[in-house]
KOLGU-4560 file (N, C-alpha, C; in nm, 3 decimals, padded with zeros to 5 digits):
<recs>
<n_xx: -00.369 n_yy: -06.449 n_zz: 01.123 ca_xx: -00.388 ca_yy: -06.543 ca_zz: 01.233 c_xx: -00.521 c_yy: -06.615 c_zz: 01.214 mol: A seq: 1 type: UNK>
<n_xx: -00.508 n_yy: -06.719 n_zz: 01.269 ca_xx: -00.634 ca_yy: -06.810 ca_zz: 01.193 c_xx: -00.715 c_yy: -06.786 c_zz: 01.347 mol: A seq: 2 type: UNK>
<n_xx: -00.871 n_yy: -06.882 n_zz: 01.327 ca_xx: -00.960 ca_yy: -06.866 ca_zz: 01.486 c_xx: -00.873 c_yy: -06.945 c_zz: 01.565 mol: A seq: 3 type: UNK>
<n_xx: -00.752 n_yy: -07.094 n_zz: 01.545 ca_xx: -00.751 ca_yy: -07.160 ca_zz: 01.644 c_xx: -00.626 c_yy: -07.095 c_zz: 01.760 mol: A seq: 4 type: UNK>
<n_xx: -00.541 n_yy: -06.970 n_zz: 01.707 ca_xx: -00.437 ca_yy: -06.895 ca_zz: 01.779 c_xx: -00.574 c_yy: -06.766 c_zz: 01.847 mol: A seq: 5 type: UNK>
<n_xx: -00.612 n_yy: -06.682 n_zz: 01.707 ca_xx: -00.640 ca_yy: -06.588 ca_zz: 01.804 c_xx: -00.767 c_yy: -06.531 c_zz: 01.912 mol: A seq: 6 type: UNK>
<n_xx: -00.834 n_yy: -06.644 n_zz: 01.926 ca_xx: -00.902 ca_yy: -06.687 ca_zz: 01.991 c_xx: -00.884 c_yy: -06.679 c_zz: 02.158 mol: A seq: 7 type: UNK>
<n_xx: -00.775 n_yy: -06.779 n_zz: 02.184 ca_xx: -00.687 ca_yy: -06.819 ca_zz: 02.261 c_xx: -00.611 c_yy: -06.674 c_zz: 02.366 mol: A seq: 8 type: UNK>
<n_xx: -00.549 n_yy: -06.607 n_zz: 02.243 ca_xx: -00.507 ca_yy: -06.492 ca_zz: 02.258 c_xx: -00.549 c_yy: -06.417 c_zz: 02.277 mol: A seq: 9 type: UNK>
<n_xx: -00.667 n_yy: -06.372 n_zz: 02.261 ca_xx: -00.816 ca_yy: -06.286 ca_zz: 02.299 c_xx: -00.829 c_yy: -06.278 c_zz: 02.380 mol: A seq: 10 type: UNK>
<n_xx: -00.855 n_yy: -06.396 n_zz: 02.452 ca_xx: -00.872 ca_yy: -06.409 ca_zz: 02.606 c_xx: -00.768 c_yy: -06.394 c_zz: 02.687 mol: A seq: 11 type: UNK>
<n_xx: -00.639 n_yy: -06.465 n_zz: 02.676 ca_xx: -00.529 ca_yy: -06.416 ca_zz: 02.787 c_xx: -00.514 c_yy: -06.263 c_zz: 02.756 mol: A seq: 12 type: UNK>
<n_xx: -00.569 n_yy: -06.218 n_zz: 02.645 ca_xx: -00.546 ca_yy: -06.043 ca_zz: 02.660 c_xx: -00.619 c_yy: -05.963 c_zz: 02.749 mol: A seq: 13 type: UNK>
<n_xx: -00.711 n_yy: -05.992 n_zz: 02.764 ca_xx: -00.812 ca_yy: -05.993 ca_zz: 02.820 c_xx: -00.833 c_yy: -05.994 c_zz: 03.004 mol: A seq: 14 type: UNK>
<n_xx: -00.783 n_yy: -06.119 n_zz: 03.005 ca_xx: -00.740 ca_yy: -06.185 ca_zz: 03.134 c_xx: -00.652 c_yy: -06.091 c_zz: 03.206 mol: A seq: 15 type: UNK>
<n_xx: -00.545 n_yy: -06.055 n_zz: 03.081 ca_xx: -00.475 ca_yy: -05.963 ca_zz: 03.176 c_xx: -00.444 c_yy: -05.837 c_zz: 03.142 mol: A seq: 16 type: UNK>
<n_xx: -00.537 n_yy: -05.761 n_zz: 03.118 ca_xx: -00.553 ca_yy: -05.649 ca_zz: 03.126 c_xx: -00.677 c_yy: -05.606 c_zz: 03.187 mol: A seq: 17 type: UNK>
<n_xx: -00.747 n_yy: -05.714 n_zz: 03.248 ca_xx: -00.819 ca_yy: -05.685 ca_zz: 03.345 c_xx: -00.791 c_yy: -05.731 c_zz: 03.485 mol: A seq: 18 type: UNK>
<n_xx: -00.681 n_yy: -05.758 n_zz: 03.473 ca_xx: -00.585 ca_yy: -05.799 ca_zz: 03.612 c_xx: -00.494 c_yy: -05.639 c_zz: 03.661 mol: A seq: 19 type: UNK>
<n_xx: -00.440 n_yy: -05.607 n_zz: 03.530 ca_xx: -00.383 ca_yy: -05.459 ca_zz: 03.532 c_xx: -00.490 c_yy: -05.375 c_zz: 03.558 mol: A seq: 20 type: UNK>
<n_xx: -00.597 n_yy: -05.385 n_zz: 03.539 ca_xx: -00.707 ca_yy: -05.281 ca_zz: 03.570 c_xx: -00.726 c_yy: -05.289 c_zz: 03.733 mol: A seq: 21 type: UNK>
<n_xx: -00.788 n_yy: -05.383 n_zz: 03.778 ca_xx: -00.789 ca_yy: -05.439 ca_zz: 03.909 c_xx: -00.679 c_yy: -05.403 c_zz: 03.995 mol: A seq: 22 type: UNK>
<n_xx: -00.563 n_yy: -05.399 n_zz: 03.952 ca_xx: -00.440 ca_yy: -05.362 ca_zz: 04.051 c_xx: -00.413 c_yy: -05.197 c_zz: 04.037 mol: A seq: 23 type: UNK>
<n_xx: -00.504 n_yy: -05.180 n_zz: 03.923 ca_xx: -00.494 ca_yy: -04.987 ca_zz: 03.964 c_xx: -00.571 c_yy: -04.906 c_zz: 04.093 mol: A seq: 24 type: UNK>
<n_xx: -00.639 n_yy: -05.014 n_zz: 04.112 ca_xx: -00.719 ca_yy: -04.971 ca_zz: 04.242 c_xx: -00.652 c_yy: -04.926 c_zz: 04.408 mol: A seq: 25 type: UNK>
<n_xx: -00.512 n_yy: -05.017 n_zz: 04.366 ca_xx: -00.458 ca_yy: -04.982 ca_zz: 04.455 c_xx: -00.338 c_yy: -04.838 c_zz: 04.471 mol: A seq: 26 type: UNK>
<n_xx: -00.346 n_yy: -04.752 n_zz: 04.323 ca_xx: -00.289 ca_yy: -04.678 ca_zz: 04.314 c_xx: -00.381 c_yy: -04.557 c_zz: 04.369 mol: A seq: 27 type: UNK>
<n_xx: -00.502 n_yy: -04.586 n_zz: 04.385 ca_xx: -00.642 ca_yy: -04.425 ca_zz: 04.382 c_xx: -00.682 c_yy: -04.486 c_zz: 04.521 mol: A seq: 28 type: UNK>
<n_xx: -00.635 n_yy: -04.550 n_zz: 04.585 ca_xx: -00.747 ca_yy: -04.543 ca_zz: 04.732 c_xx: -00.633 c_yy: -04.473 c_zz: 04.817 mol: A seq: 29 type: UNK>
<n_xx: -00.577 n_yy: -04.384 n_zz: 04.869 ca_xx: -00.548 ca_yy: -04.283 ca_zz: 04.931 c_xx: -00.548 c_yy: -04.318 c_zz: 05.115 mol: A seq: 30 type: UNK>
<n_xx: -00.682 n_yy: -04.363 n_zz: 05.141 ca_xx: -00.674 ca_yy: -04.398 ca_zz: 05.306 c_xx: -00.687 c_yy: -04.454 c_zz: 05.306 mol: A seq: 31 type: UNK>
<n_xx: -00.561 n_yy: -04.600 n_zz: 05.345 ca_xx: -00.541 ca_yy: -04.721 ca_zz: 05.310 c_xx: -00.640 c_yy: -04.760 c_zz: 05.445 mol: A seq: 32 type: UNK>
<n_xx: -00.729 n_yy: -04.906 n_zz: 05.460 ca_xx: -00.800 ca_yy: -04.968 ca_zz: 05.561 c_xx: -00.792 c_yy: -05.119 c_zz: 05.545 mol: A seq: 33 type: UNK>
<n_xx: -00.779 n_yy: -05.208 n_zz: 05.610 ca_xx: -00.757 ca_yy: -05.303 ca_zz: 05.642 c_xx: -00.889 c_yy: -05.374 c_zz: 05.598 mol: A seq: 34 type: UNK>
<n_xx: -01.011 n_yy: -05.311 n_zz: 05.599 ca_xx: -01.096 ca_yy: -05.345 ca_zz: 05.538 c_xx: -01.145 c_yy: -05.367 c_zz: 05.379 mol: A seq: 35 type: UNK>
<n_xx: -01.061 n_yy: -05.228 n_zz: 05.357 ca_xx: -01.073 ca_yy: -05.291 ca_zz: 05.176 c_xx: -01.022 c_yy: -05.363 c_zz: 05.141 mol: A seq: 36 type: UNK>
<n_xx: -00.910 n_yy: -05.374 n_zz: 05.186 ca_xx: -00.797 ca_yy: -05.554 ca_zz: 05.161 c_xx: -00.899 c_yy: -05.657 c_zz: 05.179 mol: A seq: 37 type: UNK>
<n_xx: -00.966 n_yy: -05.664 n_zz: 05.306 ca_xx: -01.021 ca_yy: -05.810 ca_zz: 05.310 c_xx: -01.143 c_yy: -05.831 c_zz: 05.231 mol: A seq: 38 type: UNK>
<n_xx: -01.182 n_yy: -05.685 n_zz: 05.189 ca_xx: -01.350 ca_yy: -05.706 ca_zz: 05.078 c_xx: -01.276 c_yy: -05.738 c_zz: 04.996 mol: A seq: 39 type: UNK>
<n_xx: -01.151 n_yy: -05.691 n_zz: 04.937 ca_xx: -01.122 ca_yy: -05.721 ca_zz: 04.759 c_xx: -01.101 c_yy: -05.891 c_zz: 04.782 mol: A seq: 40 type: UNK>
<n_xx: -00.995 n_yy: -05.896 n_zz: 04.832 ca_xx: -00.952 ca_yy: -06.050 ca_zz: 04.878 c_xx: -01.033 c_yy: -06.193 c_zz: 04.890 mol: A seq: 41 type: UNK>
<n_xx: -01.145 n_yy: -06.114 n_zz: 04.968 ca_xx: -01.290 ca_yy: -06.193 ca_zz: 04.965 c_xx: -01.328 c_yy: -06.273 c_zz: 04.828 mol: A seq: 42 type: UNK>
<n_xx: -01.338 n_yy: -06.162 n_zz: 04.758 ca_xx: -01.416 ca_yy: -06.091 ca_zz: 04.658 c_xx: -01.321 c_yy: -06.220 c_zz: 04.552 mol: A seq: 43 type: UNK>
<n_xx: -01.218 n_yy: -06.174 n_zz: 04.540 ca_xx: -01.140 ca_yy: -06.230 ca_zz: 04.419 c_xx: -01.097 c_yy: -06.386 c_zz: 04.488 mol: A seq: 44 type: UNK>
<n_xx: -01.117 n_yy: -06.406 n_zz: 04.576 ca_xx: -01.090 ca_yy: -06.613 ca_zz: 04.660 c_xx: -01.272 c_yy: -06.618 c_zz: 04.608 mol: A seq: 45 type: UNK>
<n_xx: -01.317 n_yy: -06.587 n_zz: 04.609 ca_xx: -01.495 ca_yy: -06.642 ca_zz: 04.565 c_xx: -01.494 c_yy: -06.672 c_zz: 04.411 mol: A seq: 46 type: UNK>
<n_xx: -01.437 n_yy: -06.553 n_zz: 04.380 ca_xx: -01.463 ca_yy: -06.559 ca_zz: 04.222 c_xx: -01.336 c_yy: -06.687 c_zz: 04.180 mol: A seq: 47 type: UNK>
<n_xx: -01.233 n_yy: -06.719 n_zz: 04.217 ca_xx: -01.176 ca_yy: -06.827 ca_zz: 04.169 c_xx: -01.228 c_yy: -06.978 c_zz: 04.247 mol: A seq: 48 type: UNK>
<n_xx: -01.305 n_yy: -06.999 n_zz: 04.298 ca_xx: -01.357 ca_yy: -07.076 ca_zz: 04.398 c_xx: -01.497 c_yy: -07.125 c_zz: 04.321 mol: A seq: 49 type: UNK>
<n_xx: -01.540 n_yy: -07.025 n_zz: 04.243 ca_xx: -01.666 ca_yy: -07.035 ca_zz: 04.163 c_xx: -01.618 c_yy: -07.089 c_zz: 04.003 mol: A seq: 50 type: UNK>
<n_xx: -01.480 n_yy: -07.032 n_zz: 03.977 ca_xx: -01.463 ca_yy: -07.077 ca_zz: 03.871 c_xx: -01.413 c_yy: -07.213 c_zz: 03.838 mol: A seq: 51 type: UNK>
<n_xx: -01.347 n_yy: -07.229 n_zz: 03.943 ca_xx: -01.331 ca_yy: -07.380 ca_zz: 03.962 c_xx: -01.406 c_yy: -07.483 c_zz: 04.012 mol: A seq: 52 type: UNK>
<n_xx: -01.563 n_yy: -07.453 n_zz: 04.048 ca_xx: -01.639 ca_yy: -07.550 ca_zz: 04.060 c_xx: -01.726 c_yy: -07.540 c_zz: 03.967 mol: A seq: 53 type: UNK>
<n_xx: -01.730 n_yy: -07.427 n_zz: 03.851 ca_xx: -01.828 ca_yy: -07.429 ca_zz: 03.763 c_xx: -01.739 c_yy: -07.533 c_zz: 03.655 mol: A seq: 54 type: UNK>
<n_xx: -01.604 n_yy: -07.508 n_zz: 03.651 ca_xx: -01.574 ca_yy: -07.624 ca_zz: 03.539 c_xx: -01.577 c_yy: -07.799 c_zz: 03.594 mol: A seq: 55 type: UNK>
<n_xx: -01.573 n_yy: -07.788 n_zz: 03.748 ca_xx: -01.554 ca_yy: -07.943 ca_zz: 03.795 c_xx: -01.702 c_yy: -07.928 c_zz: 03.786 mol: A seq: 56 type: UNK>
<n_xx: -01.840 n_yy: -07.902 n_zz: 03.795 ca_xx: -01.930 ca_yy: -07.919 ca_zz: 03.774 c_xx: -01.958 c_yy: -07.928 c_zz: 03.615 mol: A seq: 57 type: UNK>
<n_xx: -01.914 n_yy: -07.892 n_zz: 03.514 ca_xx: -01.921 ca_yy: -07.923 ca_zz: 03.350 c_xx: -01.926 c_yy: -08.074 c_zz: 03.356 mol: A seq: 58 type: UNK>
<n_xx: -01.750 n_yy: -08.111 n_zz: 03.373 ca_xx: -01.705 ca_yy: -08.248 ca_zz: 03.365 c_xx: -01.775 c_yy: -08.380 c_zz: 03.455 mol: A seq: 59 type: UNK>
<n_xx: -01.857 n_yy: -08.293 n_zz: 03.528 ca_xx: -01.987 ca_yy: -08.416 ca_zz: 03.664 c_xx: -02.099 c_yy: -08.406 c_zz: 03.546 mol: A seq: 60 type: UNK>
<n_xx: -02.076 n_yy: -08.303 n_zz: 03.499 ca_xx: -02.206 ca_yy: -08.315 ca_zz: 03.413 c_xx: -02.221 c_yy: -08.462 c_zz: 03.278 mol: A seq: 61 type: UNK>
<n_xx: -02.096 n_yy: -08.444 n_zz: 03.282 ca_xx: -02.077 ca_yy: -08.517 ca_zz: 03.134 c_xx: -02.058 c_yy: -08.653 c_zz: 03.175 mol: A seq: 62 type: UNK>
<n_xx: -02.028 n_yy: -08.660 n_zz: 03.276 ca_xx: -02.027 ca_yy: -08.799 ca_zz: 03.350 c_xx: -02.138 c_yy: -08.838 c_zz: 03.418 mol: A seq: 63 type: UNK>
<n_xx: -02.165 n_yy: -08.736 n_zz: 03.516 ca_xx: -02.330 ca_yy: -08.836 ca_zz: 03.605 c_xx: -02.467 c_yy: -08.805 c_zz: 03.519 mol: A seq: 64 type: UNK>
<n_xx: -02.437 n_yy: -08.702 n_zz: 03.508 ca_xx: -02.562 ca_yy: -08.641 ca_zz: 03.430 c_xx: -02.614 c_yy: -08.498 c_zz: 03.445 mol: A seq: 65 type: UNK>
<n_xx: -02.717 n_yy: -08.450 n_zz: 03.424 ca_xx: -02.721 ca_yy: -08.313 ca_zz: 03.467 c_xx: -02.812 c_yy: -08.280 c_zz: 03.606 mol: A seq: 66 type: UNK>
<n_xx: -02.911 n_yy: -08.374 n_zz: 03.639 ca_xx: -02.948 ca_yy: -08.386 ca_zz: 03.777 c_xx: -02.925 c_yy: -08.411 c_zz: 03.852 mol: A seq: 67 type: UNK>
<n_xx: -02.791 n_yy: -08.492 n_zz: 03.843 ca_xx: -02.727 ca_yy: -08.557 ca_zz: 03.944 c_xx: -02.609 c_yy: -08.480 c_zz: 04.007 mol: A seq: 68 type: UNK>
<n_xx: -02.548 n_yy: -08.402 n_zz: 03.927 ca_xx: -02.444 ca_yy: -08.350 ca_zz: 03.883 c_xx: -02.494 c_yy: -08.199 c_zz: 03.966 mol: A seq: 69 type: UNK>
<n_xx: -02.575 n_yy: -08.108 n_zz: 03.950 ca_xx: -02.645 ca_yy: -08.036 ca_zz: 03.987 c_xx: -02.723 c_yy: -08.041 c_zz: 04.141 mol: A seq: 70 type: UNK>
<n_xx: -02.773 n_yy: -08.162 n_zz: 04.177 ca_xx: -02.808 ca_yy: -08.176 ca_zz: 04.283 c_xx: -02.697 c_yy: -08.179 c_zz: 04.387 mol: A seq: 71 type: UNK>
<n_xx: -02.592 n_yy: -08.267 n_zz: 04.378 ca_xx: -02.406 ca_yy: -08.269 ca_zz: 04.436 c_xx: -02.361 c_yy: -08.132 c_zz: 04.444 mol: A seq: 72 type: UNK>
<n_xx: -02.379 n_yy: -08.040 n_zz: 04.343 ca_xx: -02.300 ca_yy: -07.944 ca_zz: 04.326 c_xx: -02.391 c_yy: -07.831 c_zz: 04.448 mol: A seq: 73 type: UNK>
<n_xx: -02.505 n_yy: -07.833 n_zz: 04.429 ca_xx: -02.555 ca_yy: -07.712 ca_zz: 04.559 c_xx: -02.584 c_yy: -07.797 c_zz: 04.640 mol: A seq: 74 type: UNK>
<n_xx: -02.586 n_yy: -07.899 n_zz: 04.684 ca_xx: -02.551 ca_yy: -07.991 ca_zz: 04.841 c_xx: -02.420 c_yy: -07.930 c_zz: 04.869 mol: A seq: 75 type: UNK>
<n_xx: -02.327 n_yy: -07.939 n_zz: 04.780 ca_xx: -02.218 ca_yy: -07.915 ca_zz: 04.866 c_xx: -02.191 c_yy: -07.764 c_zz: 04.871 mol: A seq: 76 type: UNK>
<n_xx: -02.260 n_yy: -07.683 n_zz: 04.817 ca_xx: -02.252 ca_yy: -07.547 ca_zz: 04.846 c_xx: -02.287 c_yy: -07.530 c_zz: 04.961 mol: A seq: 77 type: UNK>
<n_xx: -02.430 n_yy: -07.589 n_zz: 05.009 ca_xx: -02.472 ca_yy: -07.556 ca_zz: 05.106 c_xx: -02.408 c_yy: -07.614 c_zz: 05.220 mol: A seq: 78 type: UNK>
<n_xx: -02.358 n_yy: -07.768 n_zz: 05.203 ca_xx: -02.239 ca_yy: -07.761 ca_zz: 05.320 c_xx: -02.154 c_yy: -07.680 c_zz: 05.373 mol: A seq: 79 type: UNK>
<n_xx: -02.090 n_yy: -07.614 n_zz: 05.275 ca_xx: -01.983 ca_yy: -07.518 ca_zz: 05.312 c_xx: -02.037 c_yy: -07.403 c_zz: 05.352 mol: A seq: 80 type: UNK>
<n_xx: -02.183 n_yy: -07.361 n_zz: 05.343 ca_xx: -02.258 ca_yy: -07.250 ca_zz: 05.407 c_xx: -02.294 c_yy: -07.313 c_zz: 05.505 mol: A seq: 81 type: UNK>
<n_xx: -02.342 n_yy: -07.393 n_zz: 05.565 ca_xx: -02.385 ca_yy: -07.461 ca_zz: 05.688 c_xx: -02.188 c_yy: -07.451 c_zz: 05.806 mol: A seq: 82 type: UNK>
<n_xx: -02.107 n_yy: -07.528 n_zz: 05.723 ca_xx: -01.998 ca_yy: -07.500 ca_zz: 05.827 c_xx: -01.912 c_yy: -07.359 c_zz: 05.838 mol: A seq: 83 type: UNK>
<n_xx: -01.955 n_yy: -07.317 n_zz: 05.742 ca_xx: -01.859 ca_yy: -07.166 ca_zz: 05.817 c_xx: -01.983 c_yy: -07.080 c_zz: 05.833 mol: A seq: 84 type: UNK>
<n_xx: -02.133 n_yy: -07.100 n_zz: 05.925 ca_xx: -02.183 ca_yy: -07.073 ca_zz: 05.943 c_xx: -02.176 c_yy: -07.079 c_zz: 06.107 mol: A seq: 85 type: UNK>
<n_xx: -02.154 n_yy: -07.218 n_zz: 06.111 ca_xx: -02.079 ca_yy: -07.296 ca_zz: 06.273 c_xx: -01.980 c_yy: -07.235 c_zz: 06.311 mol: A seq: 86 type: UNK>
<n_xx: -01.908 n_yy: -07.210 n_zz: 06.219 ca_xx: -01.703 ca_yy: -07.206 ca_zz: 06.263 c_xx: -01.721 c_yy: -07.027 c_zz: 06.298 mol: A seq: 87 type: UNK>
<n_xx: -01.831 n_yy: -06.985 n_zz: 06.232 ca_xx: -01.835 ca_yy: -06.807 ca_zz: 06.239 c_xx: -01.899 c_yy: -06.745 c_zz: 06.296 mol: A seq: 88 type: UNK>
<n_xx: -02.001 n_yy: -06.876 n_zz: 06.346 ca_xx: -02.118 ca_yy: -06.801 ca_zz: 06.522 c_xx: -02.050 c_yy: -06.806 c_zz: 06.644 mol: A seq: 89 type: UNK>
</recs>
């Protein structure tokens, strides 16, 4: 296999066998709580929420620039900390 397949393949292996890891968690917690649902849940809507503004922040990069691009990107973080700061007092 050459770098441009297994490369590629590396990572979706990866991807998901640390998806299978992650879902074993729900085989060992024993006293189920309504609370660990909403930490994991949290937890994993942030982390895809981050990953998708770190790549729409790449492509601002390559277009506005990197100060510009950077300054937009935690303005609008902090918007969204300012309103579900409102929506949650």
């Amino acid at each position: 296999m050459n770098d441009t397949i297994l490369i590629p393949f590396l990572f979706s292996l990866i991807a998901g066998l640390s998806t299978g890891l992650g879902s074993l968690a729900a085989f060992f917690i024993k006293d189920f709580k309504h609370r660990y649902l909403s930490l994991l849940l949290g937890f994993s809507a942030g982390v895809m929420i981050q990953i998708s503004f770190v790549e729409l922040l790449f492509s601002a990069v390559i277009e506005t620039g990197f100060l510009t691009a950077n300054i937009a990107f935690f303005l609008g973080i902090a918007t969204i900390a300012a309103i579900a700061f409102f929506v949650l007092a």
